[in-house]
VEXLOZA-684722 format. One record per residue (C-alpha): residue in three letters; x negated, z, y negated. Coordinates in steps of 0.2 Angstrom, whole numbers, padded with zeros to 4 digits, always signed. Example, Ala and Ser with C-alpha at 12.3 -4.5 7.8 and 13.67 -1.06 7.14 Angstrom:
# residues 2
ala-0062+0039+0022 ser-0068+0036+0005 
***
This chain:
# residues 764
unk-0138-0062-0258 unk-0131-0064-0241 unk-0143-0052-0229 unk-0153-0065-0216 unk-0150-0051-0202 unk-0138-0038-0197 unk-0137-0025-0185 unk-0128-0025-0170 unk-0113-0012-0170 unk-0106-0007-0154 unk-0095+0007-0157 unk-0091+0023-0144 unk-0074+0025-0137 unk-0071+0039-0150 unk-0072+0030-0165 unk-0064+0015-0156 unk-0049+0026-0156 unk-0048+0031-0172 unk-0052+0012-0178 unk-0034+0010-0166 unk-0026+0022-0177 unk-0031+0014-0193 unk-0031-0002-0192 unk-0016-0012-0191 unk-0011-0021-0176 unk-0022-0040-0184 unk-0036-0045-0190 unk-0048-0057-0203 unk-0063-0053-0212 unk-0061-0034-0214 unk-0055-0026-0228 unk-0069-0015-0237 unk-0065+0003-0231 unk-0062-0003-0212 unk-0080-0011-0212 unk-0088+0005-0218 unk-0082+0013-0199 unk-0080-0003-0189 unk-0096-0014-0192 unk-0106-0009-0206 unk-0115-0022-0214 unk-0100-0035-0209 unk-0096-0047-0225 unk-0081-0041-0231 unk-0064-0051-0238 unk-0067-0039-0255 unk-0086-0044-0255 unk-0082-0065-0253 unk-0070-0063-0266 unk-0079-0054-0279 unk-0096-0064-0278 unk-0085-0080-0276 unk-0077-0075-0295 unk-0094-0068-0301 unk-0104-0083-0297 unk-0090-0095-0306 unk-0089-0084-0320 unk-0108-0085-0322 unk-0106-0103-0320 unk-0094-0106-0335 unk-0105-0094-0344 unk-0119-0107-0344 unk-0109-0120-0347 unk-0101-0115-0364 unk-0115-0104-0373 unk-0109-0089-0382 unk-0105-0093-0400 unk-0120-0083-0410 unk-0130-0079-0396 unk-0145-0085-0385 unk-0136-0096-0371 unk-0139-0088-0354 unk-0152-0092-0342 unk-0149-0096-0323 unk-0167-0091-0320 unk-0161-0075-0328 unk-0150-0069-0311 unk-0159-0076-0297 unk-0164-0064-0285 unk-0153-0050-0291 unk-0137-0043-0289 unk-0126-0049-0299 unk-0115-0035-0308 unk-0098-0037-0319 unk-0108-0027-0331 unk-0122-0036-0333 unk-0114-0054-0334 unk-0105-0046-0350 unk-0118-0036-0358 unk-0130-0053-0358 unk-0113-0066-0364 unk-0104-0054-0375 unk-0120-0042-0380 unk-0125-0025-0374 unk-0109-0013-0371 unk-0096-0028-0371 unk-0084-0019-0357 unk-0079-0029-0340 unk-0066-0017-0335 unk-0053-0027-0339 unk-0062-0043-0327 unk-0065-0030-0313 unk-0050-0024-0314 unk-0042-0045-0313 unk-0054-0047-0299 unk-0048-0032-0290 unk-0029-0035-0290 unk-0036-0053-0281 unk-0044-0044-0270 unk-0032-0031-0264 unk-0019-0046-0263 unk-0032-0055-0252 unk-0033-0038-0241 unk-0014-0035-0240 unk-0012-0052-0232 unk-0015-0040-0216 unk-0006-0028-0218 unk+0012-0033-0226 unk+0024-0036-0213 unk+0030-0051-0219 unk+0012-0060-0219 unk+0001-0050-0206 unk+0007-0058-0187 unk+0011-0076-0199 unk-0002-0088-0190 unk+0000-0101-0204 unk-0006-0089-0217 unk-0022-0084-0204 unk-0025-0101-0198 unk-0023-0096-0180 unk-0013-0103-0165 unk-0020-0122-0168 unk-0008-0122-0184 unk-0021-0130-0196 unk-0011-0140-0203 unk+0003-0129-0207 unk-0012-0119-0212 unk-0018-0131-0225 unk+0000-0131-0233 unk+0003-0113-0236 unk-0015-0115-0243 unk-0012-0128-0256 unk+0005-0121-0260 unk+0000-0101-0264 unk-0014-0110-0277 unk+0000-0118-0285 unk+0012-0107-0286 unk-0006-0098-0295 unk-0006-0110-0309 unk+0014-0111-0309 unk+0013-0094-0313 unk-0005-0093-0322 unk+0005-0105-0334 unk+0019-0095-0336 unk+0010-0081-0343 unk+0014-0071-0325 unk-0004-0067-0324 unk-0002-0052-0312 unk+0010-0063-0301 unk-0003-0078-0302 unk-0016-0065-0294 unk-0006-0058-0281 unk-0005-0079-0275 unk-0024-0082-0277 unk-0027-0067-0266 unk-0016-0074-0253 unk-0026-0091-0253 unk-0044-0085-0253 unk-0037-0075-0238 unk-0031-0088-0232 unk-0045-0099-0234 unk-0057-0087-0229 unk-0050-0084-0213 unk-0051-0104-0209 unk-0070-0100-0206 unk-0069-0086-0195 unk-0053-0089-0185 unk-0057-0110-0181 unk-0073-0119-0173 unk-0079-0124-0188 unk-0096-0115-0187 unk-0096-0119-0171 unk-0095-0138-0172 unk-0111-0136-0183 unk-0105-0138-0200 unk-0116-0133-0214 unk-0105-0135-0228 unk-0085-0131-0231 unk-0070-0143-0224 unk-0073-0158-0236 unk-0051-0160-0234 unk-0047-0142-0234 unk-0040-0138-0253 unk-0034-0158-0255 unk-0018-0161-0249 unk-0021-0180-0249 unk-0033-0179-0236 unk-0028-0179-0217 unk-0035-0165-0205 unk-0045-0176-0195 unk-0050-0171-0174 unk-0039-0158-0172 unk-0035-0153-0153 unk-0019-0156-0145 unk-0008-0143-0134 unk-0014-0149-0118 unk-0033-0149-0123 unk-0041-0135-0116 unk-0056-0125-0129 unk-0061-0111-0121 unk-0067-0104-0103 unk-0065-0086-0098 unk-0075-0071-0104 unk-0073-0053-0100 unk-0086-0046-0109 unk-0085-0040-0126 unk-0100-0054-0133 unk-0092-0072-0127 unk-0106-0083-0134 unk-0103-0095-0120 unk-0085-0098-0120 unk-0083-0113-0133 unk-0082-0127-0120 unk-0090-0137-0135 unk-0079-0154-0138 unk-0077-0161-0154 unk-0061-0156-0158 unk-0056-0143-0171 unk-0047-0128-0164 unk-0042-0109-0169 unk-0038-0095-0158 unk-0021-0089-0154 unk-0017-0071-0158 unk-0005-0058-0149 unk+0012-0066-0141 unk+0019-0076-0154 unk+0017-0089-0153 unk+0011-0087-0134 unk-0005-0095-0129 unk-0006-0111-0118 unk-0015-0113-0104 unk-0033-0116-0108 unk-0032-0113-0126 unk-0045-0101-0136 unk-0039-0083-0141 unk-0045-0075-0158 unk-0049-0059-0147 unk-0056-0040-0152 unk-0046-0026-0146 unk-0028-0028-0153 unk-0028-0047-0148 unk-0015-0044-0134 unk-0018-0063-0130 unk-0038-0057-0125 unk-0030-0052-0110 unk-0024-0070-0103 unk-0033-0080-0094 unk-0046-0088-0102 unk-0051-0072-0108 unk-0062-0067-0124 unk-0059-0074-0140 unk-0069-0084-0157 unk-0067-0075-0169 unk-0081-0070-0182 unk-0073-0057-0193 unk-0085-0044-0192 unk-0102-0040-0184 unk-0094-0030-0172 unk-0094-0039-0153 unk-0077-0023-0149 unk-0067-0034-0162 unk-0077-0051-0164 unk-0082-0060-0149 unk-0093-0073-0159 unk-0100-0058-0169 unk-0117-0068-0170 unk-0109-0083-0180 unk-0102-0070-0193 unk-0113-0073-0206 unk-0113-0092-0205 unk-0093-0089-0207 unk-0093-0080-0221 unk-0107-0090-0228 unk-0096-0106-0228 unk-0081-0092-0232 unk-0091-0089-0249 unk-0095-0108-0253 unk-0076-0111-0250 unk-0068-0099-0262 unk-0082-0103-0274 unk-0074-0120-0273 unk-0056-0112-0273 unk-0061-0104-0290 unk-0069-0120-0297 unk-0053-0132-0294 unk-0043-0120-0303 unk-0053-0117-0319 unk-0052-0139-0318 unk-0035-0139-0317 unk-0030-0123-0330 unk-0046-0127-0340 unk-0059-0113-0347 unk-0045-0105-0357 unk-0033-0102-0346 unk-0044-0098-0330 unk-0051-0085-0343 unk-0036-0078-0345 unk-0032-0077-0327 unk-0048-0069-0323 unk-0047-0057-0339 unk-0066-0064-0343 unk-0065-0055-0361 unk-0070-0038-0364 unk-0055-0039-0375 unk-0038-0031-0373 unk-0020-0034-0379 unk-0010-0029-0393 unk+0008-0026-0388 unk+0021-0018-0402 unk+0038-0011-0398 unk+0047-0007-0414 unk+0063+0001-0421 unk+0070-0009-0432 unk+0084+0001-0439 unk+0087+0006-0455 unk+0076+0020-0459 unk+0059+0012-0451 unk+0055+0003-0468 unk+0040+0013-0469 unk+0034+0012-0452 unk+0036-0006-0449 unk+0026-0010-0466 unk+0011+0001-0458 unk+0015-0008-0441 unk+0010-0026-0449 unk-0004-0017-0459 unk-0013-0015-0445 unk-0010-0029-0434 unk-0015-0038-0450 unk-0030-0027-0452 unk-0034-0033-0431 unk-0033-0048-0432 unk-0043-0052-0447 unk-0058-0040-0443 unk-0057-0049-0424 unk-0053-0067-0427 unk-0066-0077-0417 unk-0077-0061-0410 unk-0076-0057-0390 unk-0064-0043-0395 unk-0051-0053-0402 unk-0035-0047-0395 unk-0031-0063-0380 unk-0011-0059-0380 unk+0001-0056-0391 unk+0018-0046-0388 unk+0030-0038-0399 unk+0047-0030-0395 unk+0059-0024-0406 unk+0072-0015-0403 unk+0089-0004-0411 unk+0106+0001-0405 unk+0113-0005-0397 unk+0102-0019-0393 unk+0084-0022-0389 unk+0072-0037-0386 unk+0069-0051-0387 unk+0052-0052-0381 unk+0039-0061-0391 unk+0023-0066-0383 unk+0010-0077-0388 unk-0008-0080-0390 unk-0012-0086-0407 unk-0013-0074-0419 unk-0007-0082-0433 unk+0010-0084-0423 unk+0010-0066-0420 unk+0007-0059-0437 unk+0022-0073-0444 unk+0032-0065-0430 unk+0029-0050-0437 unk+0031-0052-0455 unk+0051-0058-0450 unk+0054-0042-0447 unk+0064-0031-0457 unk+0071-0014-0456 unk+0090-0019-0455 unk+0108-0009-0452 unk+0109+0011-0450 unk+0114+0017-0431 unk+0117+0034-0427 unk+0100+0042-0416 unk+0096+0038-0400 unk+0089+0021-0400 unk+0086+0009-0384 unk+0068+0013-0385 unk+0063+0016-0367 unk+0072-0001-0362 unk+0060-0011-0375 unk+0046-0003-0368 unk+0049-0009-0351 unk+0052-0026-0358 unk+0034-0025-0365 unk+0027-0019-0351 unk+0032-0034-0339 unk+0025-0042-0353 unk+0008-0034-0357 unk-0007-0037-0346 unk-0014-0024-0336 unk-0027-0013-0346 unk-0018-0015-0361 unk-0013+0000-0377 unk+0005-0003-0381 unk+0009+0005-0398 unk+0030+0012-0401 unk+0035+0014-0419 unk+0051+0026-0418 unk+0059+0038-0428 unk+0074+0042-0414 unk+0074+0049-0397 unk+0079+0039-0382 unk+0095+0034-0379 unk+0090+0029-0362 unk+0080+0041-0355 unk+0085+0039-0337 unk+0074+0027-0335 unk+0060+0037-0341 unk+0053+0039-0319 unk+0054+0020-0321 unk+0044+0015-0336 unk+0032+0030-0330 unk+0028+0020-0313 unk+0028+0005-0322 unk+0015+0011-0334 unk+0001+0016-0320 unk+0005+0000-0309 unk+0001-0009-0324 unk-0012+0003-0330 unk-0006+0002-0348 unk-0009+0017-0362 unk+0007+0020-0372 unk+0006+0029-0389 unk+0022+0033-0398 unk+0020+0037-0416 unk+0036+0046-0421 unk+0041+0048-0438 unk+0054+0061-0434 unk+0060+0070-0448 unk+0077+0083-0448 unk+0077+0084-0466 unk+0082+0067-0468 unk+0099+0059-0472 unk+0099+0043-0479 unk+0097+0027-0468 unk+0100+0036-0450 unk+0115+0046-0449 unk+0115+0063-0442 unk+0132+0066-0435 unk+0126+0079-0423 unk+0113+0095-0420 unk+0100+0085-0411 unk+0089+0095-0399 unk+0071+0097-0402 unk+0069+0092-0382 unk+0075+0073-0385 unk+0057+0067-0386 unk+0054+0075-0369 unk+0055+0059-0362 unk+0040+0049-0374 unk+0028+0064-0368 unk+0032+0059-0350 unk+0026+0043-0351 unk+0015+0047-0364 unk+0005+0059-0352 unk+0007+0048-0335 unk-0001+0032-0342 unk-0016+0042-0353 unk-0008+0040-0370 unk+0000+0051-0385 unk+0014+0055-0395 unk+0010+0059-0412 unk+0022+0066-0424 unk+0020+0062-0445 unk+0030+0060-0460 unk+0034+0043-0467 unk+0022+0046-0481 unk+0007+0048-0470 unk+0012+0033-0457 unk-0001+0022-0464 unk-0015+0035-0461 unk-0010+0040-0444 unk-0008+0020-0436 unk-0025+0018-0440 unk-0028+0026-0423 unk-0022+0006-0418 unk-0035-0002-0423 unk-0047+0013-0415 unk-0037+0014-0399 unk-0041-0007-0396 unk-0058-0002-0395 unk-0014+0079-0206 unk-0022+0065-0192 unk-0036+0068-0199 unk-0044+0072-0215 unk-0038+0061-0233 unk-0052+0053-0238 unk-0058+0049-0257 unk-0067+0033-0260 unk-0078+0031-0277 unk-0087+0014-0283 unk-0098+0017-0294 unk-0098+0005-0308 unk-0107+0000-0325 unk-0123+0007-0322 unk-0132-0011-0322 unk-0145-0016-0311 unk-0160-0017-0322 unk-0171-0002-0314 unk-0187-0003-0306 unk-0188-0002-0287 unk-0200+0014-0288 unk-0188+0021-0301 unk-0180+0038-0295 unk-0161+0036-0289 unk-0145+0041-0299 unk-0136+0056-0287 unk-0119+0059-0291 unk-0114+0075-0282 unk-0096+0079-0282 unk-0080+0076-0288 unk-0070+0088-0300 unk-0051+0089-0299 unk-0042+0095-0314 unk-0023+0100-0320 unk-0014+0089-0334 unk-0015+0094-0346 unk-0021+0111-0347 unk-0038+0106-0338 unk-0038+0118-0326 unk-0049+0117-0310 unk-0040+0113-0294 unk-0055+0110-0285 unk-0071+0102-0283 unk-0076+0092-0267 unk-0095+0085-0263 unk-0098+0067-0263 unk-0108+0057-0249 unk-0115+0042-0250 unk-0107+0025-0240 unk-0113+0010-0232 unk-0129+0001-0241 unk-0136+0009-0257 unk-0131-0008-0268 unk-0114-0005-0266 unk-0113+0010-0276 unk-0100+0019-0263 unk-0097+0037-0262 unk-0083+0046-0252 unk-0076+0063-0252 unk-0066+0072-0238 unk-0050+0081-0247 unk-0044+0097-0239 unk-0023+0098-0240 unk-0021+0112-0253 unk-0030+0101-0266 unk-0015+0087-0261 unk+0000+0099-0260 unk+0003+0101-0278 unk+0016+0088-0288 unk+0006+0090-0303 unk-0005+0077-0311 unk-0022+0080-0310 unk-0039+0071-0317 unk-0053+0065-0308 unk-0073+0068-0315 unk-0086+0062-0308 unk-0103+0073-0308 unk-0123+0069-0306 unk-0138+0067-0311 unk-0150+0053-0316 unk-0169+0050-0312 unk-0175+0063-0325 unk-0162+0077-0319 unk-0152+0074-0335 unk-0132+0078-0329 unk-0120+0063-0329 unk-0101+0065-0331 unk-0089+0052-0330 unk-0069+0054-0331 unk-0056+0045-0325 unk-0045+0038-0340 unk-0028+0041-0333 unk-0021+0053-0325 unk-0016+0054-0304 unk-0002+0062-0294 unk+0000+0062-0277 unk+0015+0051-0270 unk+0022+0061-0255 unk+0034+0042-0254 unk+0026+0025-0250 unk+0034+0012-0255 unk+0032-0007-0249 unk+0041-0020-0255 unk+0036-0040-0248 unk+0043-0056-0248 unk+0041-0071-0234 unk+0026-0082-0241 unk+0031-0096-0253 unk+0041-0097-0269 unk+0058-0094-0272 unk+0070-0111-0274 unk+0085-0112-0284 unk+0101-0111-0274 unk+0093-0102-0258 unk+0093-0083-0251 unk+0077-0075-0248 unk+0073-0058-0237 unk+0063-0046-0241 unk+0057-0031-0233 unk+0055-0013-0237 unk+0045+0001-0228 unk+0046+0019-0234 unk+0034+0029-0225 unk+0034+0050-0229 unk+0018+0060-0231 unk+0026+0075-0232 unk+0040+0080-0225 unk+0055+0082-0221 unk+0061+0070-0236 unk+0080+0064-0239 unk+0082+0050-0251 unk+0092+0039-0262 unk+0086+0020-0263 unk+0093+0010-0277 unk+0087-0009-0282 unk+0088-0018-0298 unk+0082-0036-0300 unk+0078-0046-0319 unk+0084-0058-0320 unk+0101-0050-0314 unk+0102-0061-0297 unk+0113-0055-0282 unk+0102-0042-0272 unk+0110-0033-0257 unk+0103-0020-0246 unk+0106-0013-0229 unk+0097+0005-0234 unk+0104+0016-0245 unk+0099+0032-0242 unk+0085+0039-0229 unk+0079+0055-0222 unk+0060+0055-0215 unk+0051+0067-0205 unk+0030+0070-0210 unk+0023+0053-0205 unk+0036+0044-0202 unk+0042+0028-0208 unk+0059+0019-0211 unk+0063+0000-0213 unk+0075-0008-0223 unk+0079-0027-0227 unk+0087-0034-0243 unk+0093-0051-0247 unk+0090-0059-0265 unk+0102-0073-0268 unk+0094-0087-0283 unk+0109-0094-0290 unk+0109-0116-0292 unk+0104-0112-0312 unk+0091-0101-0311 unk+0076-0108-0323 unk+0060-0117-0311 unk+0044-0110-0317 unk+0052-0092-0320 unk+0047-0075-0313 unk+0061-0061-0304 unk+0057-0043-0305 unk+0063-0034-0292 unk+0062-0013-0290 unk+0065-0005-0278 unk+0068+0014-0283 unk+0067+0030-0270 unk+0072+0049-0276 unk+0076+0063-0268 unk+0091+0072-0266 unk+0095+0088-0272 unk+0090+0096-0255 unk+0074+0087-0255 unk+0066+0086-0275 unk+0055+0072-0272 unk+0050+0062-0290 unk+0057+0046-0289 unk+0045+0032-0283 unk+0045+0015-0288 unk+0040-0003-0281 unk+0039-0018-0290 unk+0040-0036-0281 unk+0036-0053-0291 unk+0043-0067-0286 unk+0040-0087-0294 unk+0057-0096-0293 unk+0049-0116-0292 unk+0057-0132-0289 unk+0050-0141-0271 unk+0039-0150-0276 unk+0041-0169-0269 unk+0030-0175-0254 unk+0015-0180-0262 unk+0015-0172-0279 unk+0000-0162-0273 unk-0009-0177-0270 unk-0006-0188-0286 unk-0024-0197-0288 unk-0036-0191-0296 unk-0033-0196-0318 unk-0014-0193-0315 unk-0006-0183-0326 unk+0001-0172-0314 unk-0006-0153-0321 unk-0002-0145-0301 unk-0018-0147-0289 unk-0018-0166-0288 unk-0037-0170-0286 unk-0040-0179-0270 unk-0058-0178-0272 unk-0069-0161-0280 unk-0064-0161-0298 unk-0076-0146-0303 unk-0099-0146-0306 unk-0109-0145-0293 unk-0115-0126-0292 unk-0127-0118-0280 unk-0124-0099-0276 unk-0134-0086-0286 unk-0134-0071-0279 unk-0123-0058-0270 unk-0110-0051-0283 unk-0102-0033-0286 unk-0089-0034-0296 unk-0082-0015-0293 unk-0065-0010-0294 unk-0069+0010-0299 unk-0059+0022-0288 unk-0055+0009-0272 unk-0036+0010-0270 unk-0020+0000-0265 unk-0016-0002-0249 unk-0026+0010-0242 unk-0028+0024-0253 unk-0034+0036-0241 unk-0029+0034-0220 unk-0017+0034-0209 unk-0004+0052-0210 unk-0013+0059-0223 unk-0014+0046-0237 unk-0019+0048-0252 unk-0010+0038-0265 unk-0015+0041-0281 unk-0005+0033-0295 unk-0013+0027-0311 unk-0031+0026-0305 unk-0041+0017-0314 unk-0061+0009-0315 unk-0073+0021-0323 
***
């Protein structure tokens, strides 16, 4: 639950100055790890977000009692904190896994969070609701939760995350950055997520809202009319005579006459000057995005709101198969076991939710074939036959990218293969691609010298030309395992197994999964330290103690890691060490593997969707944590759409960061409803040996929609957001929800000049 009282923060000049160095130059709601040092016990965008989804989920778990089991009881949760863990352990039965929810939940939220920090969306006041542009405000709104079921519908579940976190931002900022609260209001803006309805009272340019306050606490300066107002923040645009400023230290508008500002972001009177209306905010914050949530499970019903939240403790089964030749054998044991799934999981919790099989030869690969029915997927796969010959290598690692745009997050992607790579520069690529989408590859290679028939041999082949499977094998957690075709079927049982410098880089650890049903008096779980071990040998790098942060509930631990654990390329694993109330040792490990990236990449698009015949910019910032670093940028888009650059090649110091700007050009033809890729590739040069680095950018291209297709009425059959009055059940909030997201991470994976950024993290 929300907490009835919160101390008053004032911080000291000191940790005002580091707060400047951290925190960019705007602000809402605080992100997570900035609450911890600027106002702790703040409400936080992560936290809304989180028990917003948790309280909805728990509301459709009610609603549609699990098949075989008890149906839940609200009386159940009231009065505790609702976990992840414990929703799914009481609907799908005890050990039913929610990492794949938490980890849906946390893309949302870190797409919320970035809202203040890409350059594209951070000084936006229509994506803040500041500067009085409410209704502008209101239409970015509307239009990021459509784009969400655009793309929710288009399968583009990663893209349709990135565009709910932009609107819950958006949306929560309403609450802190207007007068809502202070107008009195007890419940959400009745007109706020239905386009149909007018923004009614809202003040005009020459209506002055606030008198002048040069204290930090501006309780007084509201000059309480009716109107509904927001602050205007820093210079653009400039604020009018008499008009209200968000205010907080990096509000250059603060200054201006009338001084002070409304904002209720945090508890903190140095950076919130209506500080003691934050809890109502995010109070009406919380009810809103519980709303937010609730019109789109209407619109995309309990199916596909599930998928877009990944409520399953199921994962995916994604194939990529040779389909030369030779791979008779393997192919057979492929639809063996994919048979074998499917059967032993139709209508459990862990039947697979998505579908995707690639097959690929020389020199072609694909098409993709994705779906969610089983039935369709094991027909798929029963078409397929081992056809032609082909001279080793094959296109392999090109139909593994193709799964992996294709494959949710969280996800084991299985490669049949008796030939090396044939395109094994883009081995970095797919490695990257792998840990942003947290996927487990395992290649099963039937690589056999003595054999002649179906492949032909026309050269000595090395015995280094599956180099390039381990790679990505080791960067995304999985295995290459090498067999004879006699054994094929024995060793693709492991399918069906599998499916089961400024200052000091700080680590932060959420603690997950450990439920919440202990006794007060109960003695406390300790967890100690952190291990860091080499990959693979399993050497110790180092150890580093662990300190507890912020309020006990949240489960939040941080570690302070000295430089010459960061100054090695090598991957490296993370273990977590305790004890529990009996003294008994607890040891958990991270699932994948990290590196450090000494190159951030940061690729953003202006807010919106991309429409056929226009030319969109987008931004890129390459910032160097260790320096000096000379690189070379290359882009690629898919589909192959014109993209230009004015950055091809960069040399940065230690802590310092380039700009570039590109320019995507979407052709007349280009399909509405479909989703661009574009990377965005840094590597070193041969003075500097950098490993490449990756970025990848979604994009939904989307006809305009006309005028008032967002406001069809109510029993239109219109599918986009259409309601022009609430089209979800009544639902009173339960409980204050942690949802956890394991190791805390993008965009702030450590702080400012020495980030950490740890690639392939995942929740433990």
């Amino acid at each position: 639950m929300l907490p009835t009282e919160v101390p008053q923060s004032h911080p000291g000049p000191s940790v005002l100055l580091l707060l400047q160095l951290l925190l960019p130059p705007t602000s809402a709601f605080f992100p997570n790890i900035w609450s911890l040092l600027a106002a702790p016990g703040s409400i936080t965008h992560q936290d809304l977000t989180e028990e917003a989804a948790l309280n909805v989920t728990l509301q459709l778990f009610l609603e549609r009692p699990p098949p075989g089991r008890p149906p839940l009881r609200l009386e159940d949760f009231l009065g505790r904190t609702l976990l992840a863990d414990d929703l799914f352990a009481a609907y799908f039965g005890p050990g039913s896994p929610s990492r794949r929810f938490r980890a849906a939940l946390g893309e949302v939220s870190r797409a919320n969070a970035a809202q203040d920090f890409l350059p594209t969306s951070r000084n936006d006041p229509d994506l803040h609701f500041d500067a009085e542009r409410l209704d502008q405000g209101r239409a970015q709104l509307v239009g990021a939760l459509r784009e969400t079921l655009v793309a929710t519908r288009a399968l583009d579940h990663t893209l349709a995350r990135q565009r709910l976190g932009a609107a819950l931002h958006a949306l929560q900022d309403f609450y802190s950055h207007s007068n809502w609260v202070e107008l009195g209001e007890q419940q959400p803006h009745p007109h706020l997520l239905w386009p149909r309805q007018e923004l009614q009272n809202l003040a005009q340019v020459a209506d002055p809202t606030c008198s002048d306050c040069e204290a930090l606490s501006c309780p007084g300066n509201w000059l309480g009319f009716t109107l509904l107002t927001s602050g205007y923040f820093g210079t653009h645009p400039p604020k009018p005579p008499g008009k209200c400023s968000h205010g907080g230290h990096f509000d250059l508008s603060s200054s201006q006459p009338p001084r002070g500002g409304i904002n209720k972001d945090s508890t903190s009177p140095g950076f919130s000057p209506h500080h003691m209306l934050h809890l109502q905010a995010a109070k009406l914050a919380l009810l809103a995005s519980i709303q937010a949530f609730g019109l789109l499970r209407s619109r995309l019903g309990d199916r596909d709101f599930s998928r877009l939240l990944d409520i399953t403790p199921a994962s995916s089964l994604s194939f990529v198969l040779d389909t030369t030749g030779s791979m008779g054998e393997e192919i057979n044991a492929a639809k063996i076991q994919a048979r074998h799934i499917v059967e032993q999981r139709r209508g459990s919790p862990m039947e697979p939710i998505h579908y995707v099989l690639v097959p690929f030869h020389d020199p072609g690969f694909g098409p993709v074939f994705t779906t969610s029915d089983p039935d369709s997927f094991w027909q798929q796969l029963n078409e397929i036959h081992a056809l032609g010959g082909g001279d080793e290598p094959e296109m392999c690692l090109s139909a593994l990218q193709l799964a992996l745009l294709h494959t949710p997050p969280l996800s084991d992607i299985f490669v049949f293969t008796d030939a090396s790579p044939k395109d094994a520069f883009l081995t970095n690529q797919v490695e990257s691609l792998t840990q942003e989408r947290r996927c487990r590859v395992t290649f099963l290679v039937t690589e056999d010298t003595s054999r002649v028939q179906g492949r032909a041999r026309r050269e000595i082949l090395s015995p280094l030309r599956f180099e390039p499977y381990k790679a990505v094998a080791l960067a995304s957690g999985g295995e290459v395992i090498f067999t004879k075709d006699q054994h094929i079927g024995d060793v693709a049982a492991i399918v069906g197994d599998s499916m089961a410098a400024l200052l000091q880089t700080q680590l932060l650890v959420e603690v997950t999964g450990l439920g919440s049903q202990a006794n007060p008096g109960d003695p406390q779980l300790h967890f100690s330290h952190v291990i860091l071990r080499g990959v693979p040998d399993g050497a110790e790098l180092g150890r580093v103690p662990l300190e507890p942060v912020g309020p006990p509930e949240r489960g939040l631990l941080a570690a302070s890691l000295p430089p010459t654990l960061l100054s090695t390329p090598r991957p490296f694993s993370l273990e977590l060490i305790g004890q529990d109330g009996a003294g008994r040792r607890l040891h958990r490990a991270a699932p994948q593997p990290s590196t450090v990236v000494p190159v951030l990449l940061e690729l953003s698009a202006p807010s919106g969707f991309l429409a056929p015949g226009s030319k969109v910019p987008l931004s890129l910032r390459i910032a160097s944590f260790s320096g000096p670093q000379n690189l070379d940028l290359r882009t690629s888009v898919n589909p192959s759409f014109s993209l230009t650059s004015n950055l091809s090649r960069a040399h940065l110091e230690l802590n310092e960061s380039v700009w570039g700007r590109l320019w995507l050009e979407v052709p007349d033809s280009a399909a509405p409803d479909s989703v661009v890729m574009v990377t965005v590739t840094a590597a070193g040069r041969e003075d500097s040996p950098v490993p490449p680095t990756h970025a990848f950018l979604r994009l939904l291209v989307l006809a305009p929609a006309p005028q008032d297709q967002l406001a069809t009425p109510t029993g239109s059959s219109d599918p986009t957001l259409t309601t022009a009055t609430p089209a979800f059940s009544p639902f009173t909030l339960v409980t204050q929800g942690r949802a956890g997201a394991g190791l805390v991470g993008s965009p702030w994976w450590g702080t400012v000049g020495g980030l950490l950024l740890l690639r392939g993290l995942a929740s433990w």
